[in-house]
C-alpha positions in Angstrom: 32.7 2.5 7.8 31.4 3.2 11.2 28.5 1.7 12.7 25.6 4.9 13.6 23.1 3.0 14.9 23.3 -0.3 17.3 20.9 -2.4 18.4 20.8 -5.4 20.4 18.0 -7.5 21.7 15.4 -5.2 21.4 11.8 -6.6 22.5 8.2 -5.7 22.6 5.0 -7.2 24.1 1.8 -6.6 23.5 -0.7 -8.0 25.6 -0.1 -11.9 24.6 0.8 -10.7 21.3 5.2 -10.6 20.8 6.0 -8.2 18.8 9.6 -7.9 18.9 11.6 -11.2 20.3 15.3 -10.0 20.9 16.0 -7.8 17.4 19.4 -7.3 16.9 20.7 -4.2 14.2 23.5 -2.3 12.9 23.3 0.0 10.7 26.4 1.8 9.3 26.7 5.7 8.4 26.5 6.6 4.7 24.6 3.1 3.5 21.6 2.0 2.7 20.3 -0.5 5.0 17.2 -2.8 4.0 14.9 -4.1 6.8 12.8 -6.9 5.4 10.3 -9.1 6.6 6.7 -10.3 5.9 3.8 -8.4 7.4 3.7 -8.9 11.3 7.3 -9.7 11.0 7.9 -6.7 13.5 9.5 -4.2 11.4 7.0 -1.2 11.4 7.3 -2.1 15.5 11.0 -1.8 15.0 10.7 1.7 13.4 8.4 2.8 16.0 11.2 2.1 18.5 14.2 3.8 16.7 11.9 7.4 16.0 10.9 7.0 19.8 7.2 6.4 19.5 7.5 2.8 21.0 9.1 1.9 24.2 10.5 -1.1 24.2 10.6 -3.8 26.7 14.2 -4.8 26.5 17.2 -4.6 24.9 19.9 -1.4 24.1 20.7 0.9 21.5 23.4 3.2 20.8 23.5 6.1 18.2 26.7 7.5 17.6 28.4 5.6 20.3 26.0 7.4 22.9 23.2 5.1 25.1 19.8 5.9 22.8 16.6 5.8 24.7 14.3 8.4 22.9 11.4 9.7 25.5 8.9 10.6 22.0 9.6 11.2 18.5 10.2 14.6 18.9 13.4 13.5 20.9 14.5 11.3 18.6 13.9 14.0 15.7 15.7 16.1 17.7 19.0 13.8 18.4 18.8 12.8 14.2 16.8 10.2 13.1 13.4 10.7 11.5 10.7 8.6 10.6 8.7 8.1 7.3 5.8 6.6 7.7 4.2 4.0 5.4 0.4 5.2 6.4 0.8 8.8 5.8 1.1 11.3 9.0 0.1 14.3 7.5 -2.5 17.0 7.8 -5.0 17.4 5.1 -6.4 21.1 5.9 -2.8 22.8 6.1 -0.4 24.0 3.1 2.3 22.0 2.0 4.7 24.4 3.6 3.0 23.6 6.8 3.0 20.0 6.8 6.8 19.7 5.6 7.7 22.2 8.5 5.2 20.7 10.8 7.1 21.2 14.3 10.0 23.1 12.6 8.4 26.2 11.7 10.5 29.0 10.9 9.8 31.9 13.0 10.7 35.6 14.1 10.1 37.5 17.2 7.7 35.1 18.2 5.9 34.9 14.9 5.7 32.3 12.0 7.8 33.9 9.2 5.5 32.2 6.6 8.1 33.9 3.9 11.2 31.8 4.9 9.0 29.0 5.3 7.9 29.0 2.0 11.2 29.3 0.7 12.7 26.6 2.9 9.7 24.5 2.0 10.6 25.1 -1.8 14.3 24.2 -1.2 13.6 20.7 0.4 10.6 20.2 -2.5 13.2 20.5 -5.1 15.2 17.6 -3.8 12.1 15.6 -4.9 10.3 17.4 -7.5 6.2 17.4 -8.5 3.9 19.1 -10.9 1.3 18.8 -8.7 3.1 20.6 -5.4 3.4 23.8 -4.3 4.2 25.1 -1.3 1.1 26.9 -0.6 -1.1 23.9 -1.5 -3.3 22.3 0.6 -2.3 18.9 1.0 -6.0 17.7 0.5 -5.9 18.9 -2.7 -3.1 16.3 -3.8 -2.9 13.0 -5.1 -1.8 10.0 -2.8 1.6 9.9 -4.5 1.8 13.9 -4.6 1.0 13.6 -0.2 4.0 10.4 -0.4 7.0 13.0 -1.5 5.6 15.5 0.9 5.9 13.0 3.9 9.3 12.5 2.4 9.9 15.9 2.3 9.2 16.4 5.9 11.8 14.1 7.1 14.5 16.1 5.4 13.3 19.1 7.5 14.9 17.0 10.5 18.4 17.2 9.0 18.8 13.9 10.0 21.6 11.4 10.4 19.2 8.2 10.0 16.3 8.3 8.2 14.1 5.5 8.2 12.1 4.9 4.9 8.6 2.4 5.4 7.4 1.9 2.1 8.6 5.1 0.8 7.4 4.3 -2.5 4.4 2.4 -2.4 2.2 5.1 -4.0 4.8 6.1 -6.3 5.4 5.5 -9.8 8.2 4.5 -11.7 9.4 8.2 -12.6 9.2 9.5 -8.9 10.8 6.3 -7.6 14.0 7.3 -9.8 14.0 10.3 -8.7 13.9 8.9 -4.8 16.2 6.7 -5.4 18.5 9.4 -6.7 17.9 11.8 -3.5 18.8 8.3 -1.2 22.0 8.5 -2.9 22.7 11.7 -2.3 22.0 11.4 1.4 24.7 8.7 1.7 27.1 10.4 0.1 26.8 13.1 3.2 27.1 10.7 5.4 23.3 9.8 6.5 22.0 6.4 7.0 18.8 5.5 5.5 17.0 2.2 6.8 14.4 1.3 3.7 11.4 -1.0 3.9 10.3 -2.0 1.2 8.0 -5.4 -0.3 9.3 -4.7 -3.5 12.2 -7.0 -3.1 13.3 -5.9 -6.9 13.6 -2.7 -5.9 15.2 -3.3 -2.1 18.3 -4.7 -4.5 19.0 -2.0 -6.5 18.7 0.5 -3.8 20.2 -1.6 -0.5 23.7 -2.0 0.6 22.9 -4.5 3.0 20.2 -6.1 4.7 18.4 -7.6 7.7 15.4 -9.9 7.9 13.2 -10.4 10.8 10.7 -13.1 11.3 8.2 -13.7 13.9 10.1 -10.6 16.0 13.4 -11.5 15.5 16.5 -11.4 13.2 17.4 -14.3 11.4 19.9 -12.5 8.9 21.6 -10.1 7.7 24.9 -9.2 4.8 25.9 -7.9 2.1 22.8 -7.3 -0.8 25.1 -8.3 -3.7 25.5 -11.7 -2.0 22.0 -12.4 -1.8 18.8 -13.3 -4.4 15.6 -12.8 -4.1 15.0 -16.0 -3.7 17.4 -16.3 -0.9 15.6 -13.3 0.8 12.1 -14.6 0.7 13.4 -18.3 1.8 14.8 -15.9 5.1 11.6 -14.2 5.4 8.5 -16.8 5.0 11.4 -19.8 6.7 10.9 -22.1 3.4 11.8 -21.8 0.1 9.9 -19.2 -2.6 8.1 -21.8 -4.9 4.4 -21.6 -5.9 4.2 -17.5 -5.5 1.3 -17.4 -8.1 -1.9 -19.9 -7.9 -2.4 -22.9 -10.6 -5.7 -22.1 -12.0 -8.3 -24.9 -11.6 -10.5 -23.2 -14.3 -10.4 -21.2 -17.7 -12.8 -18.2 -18.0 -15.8 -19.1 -20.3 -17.3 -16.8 -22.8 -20.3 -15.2 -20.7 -20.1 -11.6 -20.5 -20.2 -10.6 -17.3 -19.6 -6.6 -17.5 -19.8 -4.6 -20.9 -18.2 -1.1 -20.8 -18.8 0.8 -23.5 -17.4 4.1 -24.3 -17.5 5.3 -20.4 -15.5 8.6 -19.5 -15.3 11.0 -16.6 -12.8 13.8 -17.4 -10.7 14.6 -17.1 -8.2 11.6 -16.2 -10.5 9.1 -18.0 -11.2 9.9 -21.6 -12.7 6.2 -22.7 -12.8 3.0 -21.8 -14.5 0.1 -23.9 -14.3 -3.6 -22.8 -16.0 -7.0 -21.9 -15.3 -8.7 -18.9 -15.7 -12.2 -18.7 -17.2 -14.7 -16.0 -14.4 -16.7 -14.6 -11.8 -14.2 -16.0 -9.0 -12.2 -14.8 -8.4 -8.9 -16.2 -5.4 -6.9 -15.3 -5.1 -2.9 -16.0 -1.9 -1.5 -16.1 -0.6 2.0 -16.2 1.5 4.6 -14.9 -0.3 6.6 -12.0 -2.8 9.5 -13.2 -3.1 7.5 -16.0 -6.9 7.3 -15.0 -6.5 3.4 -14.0 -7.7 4.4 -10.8 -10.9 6.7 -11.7 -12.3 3.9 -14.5 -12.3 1.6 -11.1 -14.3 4.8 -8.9 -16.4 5.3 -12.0 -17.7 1.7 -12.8 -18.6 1.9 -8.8 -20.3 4.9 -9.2 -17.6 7.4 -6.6 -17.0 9.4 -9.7 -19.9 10.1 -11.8 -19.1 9.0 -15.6 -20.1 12.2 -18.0 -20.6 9.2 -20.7 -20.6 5.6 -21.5 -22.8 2.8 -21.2 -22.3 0.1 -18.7 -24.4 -3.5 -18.9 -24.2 -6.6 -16.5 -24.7 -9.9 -17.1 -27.0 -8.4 -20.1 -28.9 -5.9 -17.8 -28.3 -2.2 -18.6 -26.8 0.0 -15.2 -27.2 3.6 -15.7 -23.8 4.6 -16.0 -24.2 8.2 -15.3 -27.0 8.2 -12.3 -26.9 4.7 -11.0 -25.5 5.6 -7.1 -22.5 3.2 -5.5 -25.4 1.5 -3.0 -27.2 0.6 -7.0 -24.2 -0.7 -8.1 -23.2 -3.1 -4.9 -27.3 -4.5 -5.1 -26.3 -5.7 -8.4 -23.2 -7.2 -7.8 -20.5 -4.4 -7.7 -17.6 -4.8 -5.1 -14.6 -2.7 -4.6 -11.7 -2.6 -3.2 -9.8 0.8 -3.0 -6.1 1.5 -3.1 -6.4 3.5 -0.3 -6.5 1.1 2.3 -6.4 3.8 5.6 -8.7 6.4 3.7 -10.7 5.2 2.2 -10.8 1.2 2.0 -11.7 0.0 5.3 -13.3 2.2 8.7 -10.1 2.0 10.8 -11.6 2.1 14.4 -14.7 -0.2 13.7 -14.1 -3.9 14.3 -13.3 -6.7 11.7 -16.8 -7.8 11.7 -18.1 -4.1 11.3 -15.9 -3.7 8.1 -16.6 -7.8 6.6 -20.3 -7.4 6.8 -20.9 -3.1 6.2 -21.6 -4.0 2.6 -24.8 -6.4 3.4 -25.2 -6.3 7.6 -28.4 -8.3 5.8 -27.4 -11.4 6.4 -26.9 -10.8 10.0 -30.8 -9.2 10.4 -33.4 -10.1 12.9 -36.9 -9.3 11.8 -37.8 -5.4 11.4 -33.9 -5.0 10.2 -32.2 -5.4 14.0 -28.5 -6.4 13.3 -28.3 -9.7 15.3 -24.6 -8.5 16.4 -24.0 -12.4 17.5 -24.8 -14.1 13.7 -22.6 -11.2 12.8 -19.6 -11.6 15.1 -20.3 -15.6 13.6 -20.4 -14.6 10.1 -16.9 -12.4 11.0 -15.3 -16.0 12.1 -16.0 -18.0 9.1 -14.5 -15.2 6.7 -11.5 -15.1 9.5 -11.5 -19.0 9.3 -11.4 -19.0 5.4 -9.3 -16.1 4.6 -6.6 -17.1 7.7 -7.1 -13.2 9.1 -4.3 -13.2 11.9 -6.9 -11.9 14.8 -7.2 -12.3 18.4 -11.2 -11.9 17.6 -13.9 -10.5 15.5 -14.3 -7.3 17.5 -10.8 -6.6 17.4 -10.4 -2.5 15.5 -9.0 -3.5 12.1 -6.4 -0.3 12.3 -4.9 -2.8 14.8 -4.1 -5.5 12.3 -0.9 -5.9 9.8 -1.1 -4.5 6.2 -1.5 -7.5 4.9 -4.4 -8.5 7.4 -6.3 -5.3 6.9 -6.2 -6.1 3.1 -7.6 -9.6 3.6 -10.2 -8.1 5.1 -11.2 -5.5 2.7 -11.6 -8.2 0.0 -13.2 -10.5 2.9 -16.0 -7.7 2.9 -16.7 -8.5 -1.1 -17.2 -12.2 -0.6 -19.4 -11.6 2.6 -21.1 -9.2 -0.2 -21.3 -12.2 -2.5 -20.5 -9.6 -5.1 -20.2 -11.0 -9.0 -18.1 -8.2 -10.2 -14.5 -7.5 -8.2 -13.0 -4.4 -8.8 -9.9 -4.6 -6.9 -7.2 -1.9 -7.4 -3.5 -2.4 -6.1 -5.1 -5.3 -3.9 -1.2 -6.4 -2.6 0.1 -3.0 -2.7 2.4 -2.3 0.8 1.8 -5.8 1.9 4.6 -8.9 2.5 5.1 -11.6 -0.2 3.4 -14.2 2.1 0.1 -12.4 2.0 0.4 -11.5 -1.7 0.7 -14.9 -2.4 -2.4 -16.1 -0.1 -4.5 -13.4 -1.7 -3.5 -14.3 -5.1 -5.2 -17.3 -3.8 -8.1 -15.7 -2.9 -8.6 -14.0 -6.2 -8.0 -17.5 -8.2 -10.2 -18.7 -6.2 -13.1 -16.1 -6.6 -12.3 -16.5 -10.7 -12.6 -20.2 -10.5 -16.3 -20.1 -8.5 -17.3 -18.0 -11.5 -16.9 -14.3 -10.4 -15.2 -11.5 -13.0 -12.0 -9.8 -11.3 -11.4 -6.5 -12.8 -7.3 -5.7 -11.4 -5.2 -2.6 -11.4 -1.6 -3.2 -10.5 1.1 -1.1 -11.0 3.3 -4.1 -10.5 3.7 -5.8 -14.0 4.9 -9.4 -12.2 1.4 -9.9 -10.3 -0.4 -8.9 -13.7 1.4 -11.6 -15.9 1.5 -13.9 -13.1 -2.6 -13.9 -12.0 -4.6 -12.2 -15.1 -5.7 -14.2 -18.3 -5.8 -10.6 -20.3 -4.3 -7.2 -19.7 -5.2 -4.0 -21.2 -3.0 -0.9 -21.0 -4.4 2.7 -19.6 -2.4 5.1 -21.2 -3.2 9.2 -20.9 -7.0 8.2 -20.1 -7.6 5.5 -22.9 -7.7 1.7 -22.6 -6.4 -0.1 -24.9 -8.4 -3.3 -26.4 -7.6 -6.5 -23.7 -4.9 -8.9 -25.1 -4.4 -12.3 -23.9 -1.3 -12.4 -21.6 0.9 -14.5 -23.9 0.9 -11.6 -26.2 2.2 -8.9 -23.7 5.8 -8.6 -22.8 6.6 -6.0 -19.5 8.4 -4.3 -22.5 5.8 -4.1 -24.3 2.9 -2.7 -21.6 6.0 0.2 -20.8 6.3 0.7 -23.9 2.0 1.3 -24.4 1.5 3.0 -20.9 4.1 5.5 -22.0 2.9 6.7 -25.3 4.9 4.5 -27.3 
């Protein structure tokens, strides 16, 4: 099989900050081609490089035996290789025509022939198909998952011969990810080359034929994926064996109810959720995406406004239906969203803007000033305790790794002192060494006494850090079961219908 795509000794500075330390990659036409590494590793740098949005420092590459040096992205689309990005690069106020022939419109006499764009667009939506898209749409109106395929979508436009995949299926669930993985293989079997990123190393093995692992900027291996386990692959990545993923518990929950829901709805993805939350305790929600896992999180914070229910904490009644969000965080809500970029965090405000929006209090003067100095010192303790890679407090958070920006979005509900956590998908797109430091972080926040309402669509983390799980299923919760009394099998089987 012949190699596409060589590189050799690519690097990157930034500032004092090395972001790529002599990478070295082949990647061979018609395979799959797994690029793994922990966040900060240098991999989303590495991408940025091959679609022709970074240029590097050193180092050569060669695409079908020609010198490679892309002057933009548009350059490199042009040559054949196209880029899907992890954070989504899309525009919410045009159709979904538009966005997927975003710089390849079709046109006539000078004109956009919307007409053969639509039916192109409907040709390359069909390789990946989605009740929810059409291609006259607009993308706001989409889920996150729904906007995913359409990024996808968009890099087939290219007709690419290298397609590079960074965490193509983050937002995705289980049903969609099949069908992805069936549309990879039908782009090797032409010929293309896809390079896939991916944190689900589960997933990397059944899709990759081989692999390459970076750490700290540069490659430390690379072979064959049927030759190597996952925990062989993490061992590469983090430089020391996989052991200890999931956090010892010091504590058990007690039996203090610390959130009651009763009967709460907000149609029409959740239908009715009833449960106790305990102080100390863990409880993980599973469910397939749209199942309403996601909108019983925005409704107990008060983003979407529950039609019903009744909602009490720590014995105190909180108006379900007309308590605001600001209500809910004075009495102990915090939340962490699953959208870290749109939501979750203010991208261009520093890390001590975002760790202390939720009570700048404890950084006043008198008369309400913000003392910006206690708060830049308040920033460094949670930096300190949470090991936030940063070069300072006033650094922009959109600057930091995934896993990073993540530590500090749950940073921001410990600033908070909040006693309720709702975190939903609180690893998802993030390495295995920052999962495993903010499992830490959760057990941690459990152990002082806090209740940690979780949504995962990754069964593993649920067994591996709740005490109970309860399954959302077509907008209805089922009752909370102790952990020992799940299988995976058995929340599939629940989340499904069955």
């Amino acid at each position: 099989m012949t190699t596409t795509l060589d590189v050799s000794g690519i690097a990157k500075r930034y500032g004092a900050t090395l972001a790529l330390d002599g990478v070295d990659l082949a990647v061979r036409a018609g395979e799959v081609h797994a690029l793994i590494g922990e966040n900060g590793a240098g991999k989303s740098t590495l991408m940025g490089v091959l679609a022709g949005a970074v240029r590097p420092d050193r180092g050569t590459m060669q695409f079908d035996g020609q010198e490679y040096v892309p002057e933009s992205q548009h350059a490199a689309r042009r040559v054949g290789i196209a880029l899907i990005h992890q954070e989504l690069s899309l525009c919410p106020h045009l159709s979904v025509a538009e966005n997927v022939l975003l710089g390849a419109e079709e046109s006539a006499g000078g004109w956009v022939d919307r007409r053969r764009m639509h039916e192109r667009a409907l040709a390359l939506l069909d390789e990946l198909p989605h009740p929810e898209i059409r291609p006259e749409r607009l993308l706001r109106d989409l889920s996150l998952p729904a906007r995913q395929i359409v990024e996808i979508c968009r890099a087939l436009a290219a007709d690419a011969k290298v397609v590079l995949m960074d965490e193509p299926t983050s937002s995705l669930q289980s049903a969609d990810v099949e069908r992805l993985f069936a549309l990879v293989r039908r782009l090797t079997a032409r010929g293309i080359a896809v390079i896939y990123i991916s944190h689900f190393l589960e997933e990397v093995r059944q899709i990759a034929d081989r692999y390459t692992v970076l750490r700290d900027g540069r490659t430390v291996a690379t072979g064959e994926m049927r030759d190597a386990s996952i925990d062989q692959l993490i061992t590469h990545m983090v430089g020391r064996t996989a052991t200890g993923l999931f956090p010892v518990r010091a504590g058990r929950p007690g039996r203090e109810v610390a959130l009651s829901v009763r009967g709460v709805s907000a149609p029409p993805r959740l239908r009715e959720a009833t449960f106790d939350l305990y102080r100390g305790e863990i409880l993980g929600v599973a469910g397939l995406l749209g199942s309403g896992r996601t909108e019983l999180m925005r409704a107990l914070f008060g983003l979407e406004r529950p039609t019903s229910g009744v909602i009490e904490m720590r014995g105190r009644s909180v108006d379900a239906v007309r308590a605001s969000t600001a209500e809910r965080v004075r009495r102990g809500f915090g939340y962490v969203s699953e959208d870290r970029k749109g939501e979750g965090l203010a991208q261009p405000m520093s890390i001590a803007d975002n760790l202390c929006a939720t009570r700048p209090s404890l950084a006043w003067r008198a008369a309400g000033v913000l003392d910006l100095a206690a708060q830049k010192e308040r920033a460094r303790h949670w930096i300190r305790a949470l090991h936030v890679r940063a070069r300072s407090a006033s650094q922009p958070v959109r600057a930091l790794s995934g896993g990073n920006q993540q530590k500090v979005a749950i940073g921001r509900l410990l600033h908070q002192e909040a006693d309720v956590l709702l975190l939903d998908e609180p690893t998802r797109g993030i390495d295995i060494g920052s999962k495993a430091e903010i499992y830490d972080i959760i057990a941690r926040q459990a152990d002082a006494g806090c209740a940690v309402l979780v949504v995962s669509s990754y069964l593993p983390e649920l067994f591996g850090i709740c005490d109970r799980i309860a399954v959302m299923c077509r907008g209805r919760l089922t009752a909370p079961r102790a952990v020992s009394a799940w299988t995976p099998e058995s929340v599939m089987a629940v989340a499904i219908g069955g």
